[in-house]
C-alpha positions as CSV (number, residue, x, y, z in Angstrom):
1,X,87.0,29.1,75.1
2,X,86.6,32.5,77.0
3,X,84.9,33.9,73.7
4,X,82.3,31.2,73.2
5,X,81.4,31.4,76.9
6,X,80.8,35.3,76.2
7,X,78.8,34.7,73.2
8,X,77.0,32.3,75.1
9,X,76.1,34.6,77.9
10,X,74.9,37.2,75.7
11,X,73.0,35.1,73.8
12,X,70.7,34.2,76.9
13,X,70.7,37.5,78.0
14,X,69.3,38.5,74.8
15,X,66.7,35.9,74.9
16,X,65.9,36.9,78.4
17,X,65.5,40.4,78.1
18,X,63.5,40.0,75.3
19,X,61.4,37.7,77.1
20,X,60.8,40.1,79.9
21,X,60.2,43.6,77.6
22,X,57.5,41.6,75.6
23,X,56.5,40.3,78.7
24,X,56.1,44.1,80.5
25,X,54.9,45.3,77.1
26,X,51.7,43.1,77.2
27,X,50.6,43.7,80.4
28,X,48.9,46.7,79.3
29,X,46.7,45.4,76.7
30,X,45.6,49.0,75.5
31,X,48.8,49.7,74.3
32,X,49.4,53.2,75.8
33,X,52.1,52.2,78.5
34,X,55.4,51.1,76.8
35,X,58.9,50.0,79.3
36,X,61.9,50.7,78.3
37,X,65.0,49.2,79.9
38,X,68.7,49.8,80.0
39,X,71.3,46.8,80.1
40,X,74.7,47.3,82.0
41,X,77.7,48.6,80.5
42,X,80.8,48.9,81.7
43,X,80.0,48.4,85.5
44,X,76.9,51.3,85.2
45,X,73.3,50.9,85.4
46,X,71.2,54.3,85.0
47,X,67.9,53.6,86.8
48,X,65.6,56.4,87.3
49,X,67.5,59.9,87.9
50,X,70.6,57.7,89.7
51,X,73.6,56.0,88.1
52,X,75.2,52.9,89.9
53,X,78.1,52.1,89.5
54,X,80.3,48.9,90.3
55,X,83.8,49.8,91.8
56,X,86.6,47.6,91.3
57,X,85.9,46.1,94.6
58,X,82.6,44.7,94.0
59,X,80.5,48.3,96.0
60,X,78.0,49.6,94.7
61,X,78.2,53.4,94.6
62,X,75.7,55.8,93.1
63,X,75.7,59.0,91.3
64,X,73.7,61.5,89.8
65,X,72.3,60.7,86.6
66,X,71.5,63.0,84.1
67,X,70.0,61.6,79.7
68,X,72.4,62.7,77.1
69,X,70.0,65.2,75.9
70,X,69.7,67.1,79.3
71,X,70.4,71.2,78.8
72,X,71.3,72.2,83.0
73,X,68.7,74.8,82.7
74,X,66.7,75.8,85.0
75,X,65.2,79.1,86.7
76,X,67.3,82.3,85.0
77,X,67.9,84.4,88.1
78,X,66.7,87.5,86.0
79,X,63.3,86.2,85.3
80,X,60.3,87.4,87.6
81,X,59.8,84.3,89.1
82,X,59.5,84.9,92.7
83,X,62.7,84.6,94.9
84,X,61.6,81.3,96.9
85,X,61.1,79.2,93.7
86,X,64.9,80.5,92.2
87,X,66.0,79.6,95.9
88,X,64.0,76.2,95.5
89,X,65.8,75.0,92.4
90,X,69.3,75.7,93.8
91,X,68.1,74.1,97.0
92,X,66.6,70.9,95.4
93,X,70.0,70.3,93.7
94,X,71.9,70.5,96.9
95,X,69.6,68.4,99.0
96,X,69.6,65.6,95.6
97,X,73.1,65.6,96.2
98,X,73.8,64.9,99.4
99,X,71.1,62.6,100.0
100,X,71.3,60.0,96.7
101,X,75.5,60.4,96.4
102,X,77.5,57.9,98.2
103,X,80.9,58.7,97.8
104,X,81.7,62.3,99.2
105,X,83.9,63.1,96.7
106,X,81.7,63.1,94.2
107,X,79.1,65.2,96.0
């Protein structure tokens, strides 16, 4: 029973998120803006540059999120970029982190 409810499920949230991205797709009838969209797995959601995530407990807590693809490079403190943009990477990273985390002990 539980396994044709989950079938079930999926199947309408196939046919709804379909629905919607053709939907979103069209609005733009030139054809140069495309959406993309993620589905939740496993209790997380990227969205933009945070990742939520449902605890146990039903709260919603959110992280940093960072594509697959992405390198952690940034300014090389050896290049001849002035001082105040190498200071303004490390200080953008900081002030990302303690404003967007929620749970201090993943800051």
């Amino acid at each position: 029973m539980e396994a044709i409810c989950r079938r079930h499920l999926r199947g309408c949230e196939e046919r709804f998120s379909g629905k919607t991205h053709s939907f979103f797709n069209n609005v733009d009838t030139s054809g140069s803006i495309m959406f993309t969209y993620k589905v939740e797995q496993y209790g997380k959601l990227p969205f933009l540059d945070l990742l939520l995530v449902q605890t146990g407990s039903g709260v919603l807590k959110h992280l940093i999120y960072r594509k697959p693809i992405h390198m952690d490079q940034y300014l090389k403190f050896k290049s001849h970029d002035p001082a105040e943009h190498k200071l303004s990477v490390v200080r953008t990273l900081l002030q990302r982190s303690q404003t967007l985390v929620t749970d201090n002990q993943d800051k």
